[in-house]
N, C-alpha and C positions, 0 to 999 in steps of 0.2 A: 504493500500500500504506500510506503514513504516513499518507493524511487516511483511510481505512479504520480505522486503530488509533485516529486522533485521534479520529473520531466514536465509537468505541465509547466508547474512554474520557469524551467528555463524557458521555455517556449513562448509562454506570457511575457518573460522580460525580453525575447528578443524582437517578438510581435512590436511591445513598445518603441525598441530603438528602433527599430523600422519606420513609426509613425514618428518619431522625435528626431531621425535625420529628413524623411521628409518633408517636416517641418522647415529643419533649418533651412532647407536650401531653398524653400520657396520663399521665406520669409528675407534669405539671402536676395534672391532675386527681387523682390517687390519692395524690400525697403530700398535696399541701393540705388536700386532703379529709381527708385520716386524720390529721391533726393536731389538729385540734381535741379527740380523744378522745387522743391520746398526750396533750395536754397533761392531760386528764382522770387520765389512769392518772401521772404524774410526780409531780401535784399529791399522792400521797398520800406522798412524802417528800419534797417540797422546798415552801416556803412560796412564793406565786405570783410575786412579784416576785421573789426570789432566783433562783427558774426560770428564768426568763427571762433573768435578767444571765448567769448560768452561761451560758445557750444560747447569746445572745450575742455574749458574751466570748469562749468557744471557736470558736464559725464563726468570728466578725469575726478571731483571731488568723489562725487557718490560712487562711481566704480571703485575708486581706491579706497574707500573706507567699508564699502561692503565686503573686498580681497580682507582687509585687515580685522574685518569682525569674523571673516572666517578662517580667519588664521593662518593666511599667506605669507610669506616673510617679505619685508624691504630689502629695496633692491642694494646693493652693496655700493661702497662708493665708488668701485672700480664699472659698476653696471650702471650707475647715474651718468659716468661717462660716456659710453657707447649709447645711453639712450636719449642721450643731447646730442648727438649724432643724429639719430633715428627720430626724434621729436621735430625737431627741426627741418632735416629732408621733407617727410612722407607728409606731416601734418601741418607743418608752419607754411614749407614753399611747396609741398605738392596740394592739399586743399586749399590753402591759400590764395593762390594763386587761378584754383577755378573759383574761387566766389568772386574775385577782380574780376574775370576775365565774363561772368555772367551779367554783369550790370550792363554789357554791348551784346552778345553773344549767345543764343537761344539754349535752353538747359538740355535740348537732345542734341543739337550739333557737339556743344561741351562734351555730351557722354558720350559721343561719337570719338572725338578726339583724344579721348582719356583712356581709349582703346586700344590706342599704340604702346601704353606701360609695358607689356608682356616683349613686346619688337626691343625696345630700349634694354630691358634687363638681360636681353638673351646677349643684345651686344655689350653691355659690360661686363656680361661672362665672359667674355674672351681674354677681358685685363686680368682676370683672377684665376686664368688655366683653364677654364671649361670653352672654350673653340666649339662653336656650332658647329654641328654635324651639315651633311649636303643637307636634309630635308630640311632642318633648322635657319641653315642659310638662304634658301629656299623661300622659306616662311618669312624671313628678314627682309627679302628683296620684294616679295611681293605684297607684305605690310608697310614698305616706305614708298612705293607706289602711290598707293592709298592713302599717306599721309602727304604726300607732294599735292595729290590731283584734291583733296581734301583744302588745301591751304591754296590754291588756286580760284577756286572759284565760290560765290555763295556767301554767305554773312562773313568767313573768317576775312572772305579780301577784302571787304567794307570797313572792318574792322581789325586796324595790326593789331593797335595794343591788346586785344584778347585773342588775336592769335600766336601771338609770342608768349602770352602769359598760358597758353594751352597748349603750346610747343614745351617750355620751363617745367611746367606743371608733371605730365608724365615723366620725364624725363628726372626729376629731383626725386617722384617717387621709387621709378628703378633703382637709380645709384645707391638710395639708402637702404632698398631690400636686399639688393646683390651685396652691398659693403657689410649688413648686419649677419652675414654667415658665417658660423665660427665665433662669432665675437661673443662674449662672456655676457650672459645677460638671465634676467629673472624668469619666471611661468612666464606663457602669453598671455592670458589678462593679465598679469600684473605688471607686464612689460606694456601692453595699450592702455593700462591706466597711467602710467608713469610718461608716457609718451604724450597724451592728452595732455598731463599739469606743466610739459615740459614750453609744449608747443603755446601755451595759452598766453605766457608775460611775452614772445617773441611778437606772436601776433597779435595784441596789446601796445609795444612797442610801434610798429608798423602804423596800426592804427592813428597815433598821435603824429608819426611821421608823414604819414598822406595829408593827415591837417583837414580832414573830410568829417569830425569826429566820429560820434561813438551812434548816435539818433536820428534817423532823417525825419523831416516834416512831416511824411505819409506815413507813417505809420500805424497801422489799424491791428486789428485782432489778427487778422491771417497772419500777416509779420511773425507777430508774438507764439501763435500756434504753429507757425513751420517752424522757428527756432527751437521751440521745446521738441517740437517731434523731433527735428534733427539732434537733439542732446541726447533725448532719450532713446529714442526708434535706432535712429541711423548712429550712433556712437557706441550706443549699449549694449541695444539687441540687436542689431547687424555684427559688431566685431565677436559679441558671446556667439552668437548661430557662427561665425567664421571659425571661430577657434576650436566650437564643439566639433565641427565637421572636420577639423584640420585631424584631430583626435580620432575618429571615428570612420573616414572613409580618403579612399586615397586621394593623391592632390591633383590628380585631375580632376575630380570630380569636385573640391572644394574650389578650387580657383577659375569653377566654368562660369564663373560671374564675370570672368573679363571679356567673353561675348557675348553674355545673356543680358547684362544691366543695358548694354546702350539699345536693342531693339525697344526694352522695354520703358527706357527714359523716353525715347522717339515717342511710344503711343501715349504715355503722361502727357509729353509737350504738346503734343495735337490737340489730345480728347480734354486736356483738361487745361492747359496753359494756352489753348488756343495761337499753337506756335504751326507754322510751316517747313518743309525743307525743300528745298531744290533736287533734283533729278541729280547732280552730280553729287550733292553730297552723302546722298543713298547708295549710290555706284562707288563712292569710295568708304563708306560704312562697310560695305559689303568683301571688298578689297582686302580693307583691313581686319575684318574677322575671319577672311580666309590663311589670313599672312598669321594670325595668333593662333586656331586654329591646328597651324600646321607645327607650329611649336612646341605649343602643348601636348600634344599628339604624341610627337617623337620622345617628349619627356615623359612622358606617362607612361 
């Protein structure tokens, strides 16, 4: 009778992790994805870099004090180093940098262009020994295609300064995930909460240096409620569903958010942000999801 109840009960727990990766990855997909337009609709009361420290500052407090009620250890001083490093690439000047670049620049094209991170990190793999394979190469040549014909034509040419700032943006997030390999550092939550409080005075800083402050005049309730969701939604329960999945299924299958988020920022921007795209910039969305794709692929 007991290995009777014991098998059901494996069975029931693994039924569960079934529905609780399910979970994540979908909740993966639909918050990330819908981020890009909350940060659209915030940006019309808080100036972009202030945005973001707020956002931040608020996850980074309450994630790190929920780690330390459960009894996570702080990060060592040798790990507050590396993660000044890693706060400042991925969160200061890679988000950073798209919430600039959205106050011109429609929240699906942005997620379109945020698409090439996976192209960028394969190529600073190569400073650090890991040499793309042909298929990898492959993938590289035909994800900068699609970032060339991308930067061509459509809102980014209307618009440099947010497509330099969406050019910077991937590109500071790669160097800091290829560069944090090997490096001495804490748990993953407790490494994205430490990387939030890191990123927060940086972009704080920024903010009094734009001289644009902290409030814009339009300000209304959407504002206020895309920023909380982005504090909470998109900081908390996006990197916890990231991390659980990192744990739990392999990394292709956790990291398939870097072609899944931009179709699905696209239909946000349409059906709810009442945003357009251009014909080229679909043909090169399309480009560069084939070019990561093909990356990911070979790594997996």
């Amino acid at each position: 009778m007991s290995m009777v109840v014991s098998g059901e009960a494996t069975a029931n727990a693994a039924e569960r992790e079934r529905w609780l990766i399910l979970a994540a990855l979908l909740s993966l997909y639909l918050v990330w994805g819908s981020t890009y337009l909350a940060i659209k609709w915030a940006l019309v009361g808080f100036s972009p870099f202030a945005m973001a420290a707020i956002r931040f500052a608020a996850a980074g407090l309450m994630f790190f004090a929920w780690l330390r009620w459960k009894g996570v250890a702080v990060p060592t001083w040798a790990q507050w180093k590396n993660l000044l490093v890693m706060g400042t690439l991925l969160l200061g000047v890679g988000n950073g940098l798209v919430c600039y670049a959205e106050q011109s620049v429609g929240s699906g094209l942005a997620a379109v262009a945020i698409a090439s991170m996976p192209l960028w990190a394969a190529m600073f793999g190569a400073m650090y020994g890991r040499w793309p394979t042909r298929r990898e190469g492959l993938g590289l040549a035909i994800g900068f295609v699609g970032v060339i014909l991308l930067n061509l034509g459509g809102d980014l040419a209307a618009n440099p300064a947010g497509a330099i700032a969406l050019l910077i943006s991937p590109i500071a997030w790669a160097f800091g995930s290829v560069w944090s390999r090997g490096r001495d550092l804490p748990s993953p939550m407790m490494s994205t909460a430490a990387q939030m409080l890191i990123a927060a005075p940086g972009l704080a800083l920024a903010t009094q240096l734009h001289g644009e402050g902290w409030i814009r005049p339009g300000i209304d309730a959407l504002a206020i409620g895309s920023l909380v969701y982005l504090a909470i939604f998109g900081s908390i329960i996006g990197f916890g569903a990231y991390v659980y999945l990192l744990d739990k299924v392999r990394p292709a299958i956790a990291t398939s958010y870097a072609y899944v988020n931009p179709p699905i920022a696209v239909l946000f921007g349409v059906l709810l942000g009442g945003e357009t795209l251009h014909g080229r910039d679909l043909v090169a969305m399309s480009i560069i999801l084939a070019g990561v794709v093909l990356i990911t692929w070979k790594r997996a």
